[in-house]
C-alpha positions as CSV (number, residue, x, y, z in Angstrom):
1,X,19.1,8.9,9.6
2,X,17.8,11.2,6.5
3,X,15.8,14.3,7.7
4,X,13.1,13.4,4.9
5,X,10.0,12.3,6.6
6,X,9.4,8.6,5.4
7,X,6.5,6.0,5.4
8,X,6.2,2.5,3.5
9,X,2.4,2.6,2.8
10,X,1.7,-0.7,1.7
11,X,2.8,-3.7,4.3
12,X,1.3,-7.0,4.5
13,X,1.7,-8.8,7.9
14,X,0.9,-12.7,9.1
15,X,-2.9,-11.9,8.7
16,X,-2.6,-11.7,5.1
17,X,-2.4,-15.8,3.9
18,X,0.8,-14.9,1.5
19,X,3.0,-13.0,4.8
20,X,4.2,-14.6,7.7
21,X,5.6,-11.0,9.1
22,X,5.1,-9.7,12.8
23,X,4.1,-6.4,13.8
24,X,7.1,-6.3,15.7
25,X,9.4,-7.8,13.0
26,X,7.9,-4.8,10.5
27,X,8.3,-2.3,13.0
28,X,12.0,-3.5,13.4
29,X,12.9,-3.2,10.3
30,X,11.6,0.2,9.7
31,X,13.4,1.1,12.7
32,X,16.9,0.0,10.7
33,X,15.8,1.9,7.5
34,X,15.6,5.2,9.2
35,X,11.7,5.0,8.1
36,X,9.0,6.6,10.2
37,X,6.7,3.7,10.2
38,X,4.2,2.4,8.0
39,X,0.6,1.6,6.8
40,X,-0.7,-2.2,7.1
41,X,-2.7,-3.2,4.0
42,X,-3.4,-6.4,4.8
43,X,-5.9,-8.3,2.1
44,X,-9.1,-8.4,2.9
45,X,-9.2,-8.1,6.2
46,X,-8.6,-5.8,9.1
47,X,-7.8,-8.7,11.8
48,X,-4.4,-6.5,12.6
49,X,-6.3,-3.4,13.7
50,X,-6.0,-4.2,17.5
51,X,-2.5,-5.3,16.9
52,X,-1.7,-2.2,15.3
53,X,-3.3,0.0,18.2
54,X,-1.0,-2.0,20.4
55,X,2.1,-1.3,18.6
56,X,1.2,2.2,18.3
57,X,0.8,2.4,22.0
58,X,4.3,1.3,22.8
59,X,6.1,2.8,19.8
60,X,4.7,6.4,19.9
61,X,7.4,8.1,17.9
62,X,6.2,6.0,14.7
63,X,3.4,6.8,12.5
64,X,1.4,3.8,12.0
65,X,-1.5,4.0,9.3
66,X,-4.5,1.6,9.2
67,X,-5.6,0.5,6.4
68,X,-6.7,-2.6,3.4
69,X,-6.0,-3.4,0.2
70,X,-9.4,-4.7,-0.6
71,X,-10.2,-7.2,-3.9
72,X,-12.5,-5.2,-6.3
73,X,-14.3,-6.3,-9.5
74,X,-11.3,-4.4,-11.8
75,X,-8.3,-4.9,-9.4
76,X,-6.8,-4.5,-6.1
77,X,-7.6,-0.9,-4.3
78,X,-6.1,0.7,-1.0
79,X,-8.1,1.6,1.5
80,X,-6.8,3.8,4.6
81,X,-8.3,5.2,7.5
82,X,-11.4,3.4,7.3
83,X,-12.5,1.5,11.2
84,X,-14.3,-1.6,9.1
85,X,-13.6,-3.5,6.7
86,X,-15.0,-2.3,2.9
87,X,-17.0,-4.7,1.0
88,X,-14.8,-6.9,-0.9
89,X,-15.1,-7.9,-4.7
90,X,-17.2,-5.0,-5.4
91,X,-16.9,-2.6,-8.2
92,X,-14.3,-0.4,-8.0
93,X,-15.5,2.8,-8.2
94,X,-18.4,1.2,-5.6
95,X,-15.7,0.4,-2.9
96,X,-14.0,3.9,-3.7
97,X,-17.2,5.8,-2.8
98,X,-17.6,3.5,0.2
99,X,-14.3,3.9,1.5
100,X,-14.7,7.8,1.2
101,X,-18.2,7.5,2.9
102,X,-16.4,6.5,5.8
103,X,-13.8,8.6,6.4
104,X,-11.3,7.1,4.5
105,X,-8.9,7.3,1.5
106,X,-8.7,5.2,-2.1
107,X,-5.7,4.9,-3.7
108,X,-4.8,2.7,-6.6
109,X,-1.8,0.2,-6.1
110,X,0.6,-0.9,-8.8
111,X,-2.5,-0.5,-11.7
112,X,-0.5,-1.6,-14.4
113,X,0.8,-5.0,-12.9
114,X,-0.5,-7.9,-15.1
115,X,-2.1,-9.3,-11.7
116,X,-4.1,-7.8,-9.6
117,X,-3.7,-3.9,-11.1
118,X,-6.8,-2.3,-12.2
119,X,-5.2,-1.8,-15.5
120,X,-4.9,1.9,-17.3
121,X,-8.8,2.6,-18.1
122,X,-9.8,2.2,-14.6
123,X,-7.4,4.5,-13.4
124,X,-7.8,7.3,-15.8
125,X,-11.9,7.3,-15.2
126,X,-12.1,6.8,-11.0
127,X,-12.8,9.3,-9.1
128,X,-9.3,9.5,-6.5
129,X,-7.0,11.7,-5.6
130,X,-3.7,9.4,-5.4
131,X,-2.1,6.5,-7.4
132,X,0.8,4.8,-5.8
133,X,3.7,5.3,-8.5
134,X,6.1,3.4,-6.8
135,X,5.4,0.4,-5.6
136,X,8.3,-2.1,-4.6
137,X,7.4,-5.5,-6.1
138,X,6.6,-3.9,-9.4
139,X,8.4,-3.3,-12.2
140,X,10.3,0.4,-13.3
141,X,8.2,0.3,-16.6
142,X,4.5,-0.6,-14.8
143,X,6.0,2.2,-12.3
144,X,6.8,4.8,-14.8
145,X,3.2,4.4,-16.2
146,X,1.5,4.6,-13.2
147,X,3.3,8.0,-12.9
148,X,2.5,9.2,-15.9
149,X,-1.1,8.8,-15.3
150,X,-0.9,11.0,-11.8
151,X,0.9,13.3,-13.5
152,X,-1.5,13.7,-16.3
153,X,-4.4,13.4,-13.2
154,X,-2.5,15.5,-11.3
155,X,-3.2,13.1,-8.4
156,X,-1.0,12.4,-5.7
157,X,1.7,9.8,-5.9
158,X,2.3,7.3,-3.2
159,X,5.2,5.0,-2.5
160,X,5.0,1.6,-0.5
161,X,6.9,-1.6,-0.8
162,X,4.0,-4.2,-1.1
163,X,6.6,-5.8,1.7
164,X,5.4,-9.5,2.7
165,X,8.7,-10.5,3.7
166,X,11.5,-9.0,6.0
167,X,13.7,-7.9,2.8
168,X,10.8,-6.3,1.0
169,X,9.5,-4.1,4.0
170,X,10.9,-0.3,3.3
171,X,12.2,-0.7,-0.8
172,X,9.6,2.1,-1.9
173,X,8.4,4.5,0.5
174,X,6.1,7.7,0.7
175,X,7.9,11.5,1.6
176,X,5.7,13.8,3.1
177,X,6.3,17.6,3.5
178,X,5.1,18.6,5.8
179,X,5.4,16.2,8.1
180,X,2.2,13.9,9.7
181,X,2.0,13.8,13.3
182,X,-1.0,11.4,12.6
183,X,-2.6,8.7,10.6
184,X,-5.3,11.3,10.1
185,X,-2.5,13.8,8.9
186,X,-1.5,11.4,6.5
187,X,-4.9,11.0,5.1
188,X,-4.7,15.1,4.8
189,X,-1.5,14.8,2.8
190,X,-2.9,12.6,0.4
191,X,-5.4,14.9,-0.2
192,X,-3.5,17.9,-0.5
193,X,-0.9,15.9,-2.8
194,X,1.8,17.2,-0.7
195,X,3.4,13.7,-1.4
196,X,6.0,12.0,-2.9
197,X,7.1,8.3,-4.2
198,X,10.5,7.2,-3.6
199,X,12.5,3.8,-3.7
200,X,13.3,0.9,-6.3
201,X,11.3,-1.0,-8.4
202,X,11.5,-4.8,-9.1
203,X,14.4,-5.5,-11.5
204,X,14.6,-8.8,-13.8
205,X,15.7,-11.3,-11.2
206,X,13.0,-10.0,-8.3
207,X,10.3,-10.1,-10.4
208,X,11.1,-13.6,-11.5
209,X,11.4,-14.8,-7.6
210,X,7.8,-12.8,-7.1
211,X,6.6,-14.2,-9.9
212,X,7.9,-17.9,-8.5
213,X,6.9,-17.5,-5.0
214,X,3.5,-16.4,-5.8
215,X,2.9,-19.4,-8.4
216,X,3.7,-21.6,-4.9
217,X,1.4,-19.3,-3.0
218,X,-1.3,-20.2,-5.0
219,X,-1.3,-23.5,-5.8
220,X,-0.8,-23.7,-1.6
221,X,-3.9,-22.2,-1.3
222,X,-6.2,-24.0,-4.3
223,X,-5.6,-21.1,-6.5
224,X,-8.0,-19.5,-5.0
225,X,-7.1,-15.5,-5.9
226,X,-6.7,-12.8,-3.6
C-alpha cells in the first residue's frame, strides 16, 4: 500500500438513477486500491447519508466524506459536508453561497465537460476555493484545462473518479498532506489547498463507452437530465 494518504471524492452509489453500486461494493474496492475511502456525491439527493453513517461505523479506519453533486442553472457543483440536501437547479453561485451557509464546501466537477460542466466563464467568476482537475470519466484535455484555471485561481485541486460502476471507483483520487482524521478535516484541507489531484483521465475508447452508456441511460429514463 502507498504511504500517500488517498481519497476518491466523487462516487455515485445505487441512489443515484445512473449507479447500481453498494456501499459495501465501493468500500471494497477502495479497500483493493490501497485508497483511504471516499466521498459519496450522489445526484441530487442525500438518501445514502444513513447508509454512509452505517458504513462509517463499522469501517472506522476509512474516511468517508458526505456529500452531493447537485444540478445548478450553469452545471453540475459538488457539495460536501453539508447535513441537507441544497436546493437543486438553482444558480450557481446561489447553491455555492448556500452550501457555504451551511457548513459546507463547493467545488466545481469536470467544468469543461460538454455535459454537465459549468463551462470556463463560470469557473473563472465563482466565488470557491477548489476545482476538481482530475476527474476520471473526463478527458486529459478538459482535465488539463480545468487545471489551468486553479492554477491561475490558485484554488485547490481535487481528484475523484466520478465512479458509477465497480471499474470506475478509485481511477482519480485526492492526496492530502497532512493527512484528515475526519470528514471535517477534509473540508479543512480544501480550504487550506493543501491538496492534490492524481489518477487517469478518460482516453478515446472510455470516453466513447461513457458517451454510449449514458445515451442508454437517458433514453431509459425519458431523457429526462440529471
Amino acid at each position: 500500500m502507498t504511504a500517500e494518504f488517498r481519497l476518491d471524492l466523487h462516487v455515485h452509489s445505487d441512489r443515484s438513477p445512473d449507479s447500481r453500486l453498494s456501499l459495501d461494493a465501493i468500500a471494497a474496492r477502495v479497500r483493493t486500491l490501497g485508497l483511504n475511502g471516499f466521498a459519496l456525491t450522489d445526484h441530487n439527493t442525500i438518501d445514502g447519508f444513513p447508509g454512509l453513517r452505517d458504513l462509517q461505523s463499522r469501517h472506522p479506519d476509512l474516511v468517508v466524506v458526505p456529500g452531493v453533486e447537485v444540478s445548478t442553472h450553469e452545471g453540475h457543483l459538488l457539495a460536501y459536508g453539508v447535513a441537507s440536501l441544497p436546493p437543486i437547479r438553482r444558480p450557481l453561485e446561489e447553491t455555492v453561497r448556500w452550501i457555504r451557509d451551511h457548513g459546507g464546501e463547493a467545488v466545481l466537477p469536470h467544468p469543461f465537460r460538454f455535459f454537465h460542466g459549468v463551462g470556463e466563464r463560470a469557473s473563472q467568476r465563482v466565488d470557491i476555493r477548489a476545482i476538481e482537475t482530475l476527474n476520471g470519466q473526463t478527458s486529459a484535455h478538459a482535465n488539463r484545462a480545468a487545471a489551468a484555471v486553479a492554477a491561475r485561481r490558485r484554488l485547490a485541486g481535487t481528484g475523484g473518479s466520478d465512479g458509477h460502476t465497480l471499474a470506475g471507483v478509485g481511477r482519480a483520487y485526492t492526496t492530502f498532506d497532512p493527512v484528515p482524521a475526519s470528514a471535517e478535516d477534509v473540508l479543512e484541507s480544501i480550504r487550506r489547498a493543501t491538496t492534490r489531484a492524481d489518477g487517469a483521465s478518460l482516453g478515446v475508447g472510455g470516453r466513447l463507452r461513457w458517451l454510449l452508456r449514458n445515451a442508454a441511460l437517458r433514453s431509459a429514463r425519458g431523457f429526462r437530465a440529471i
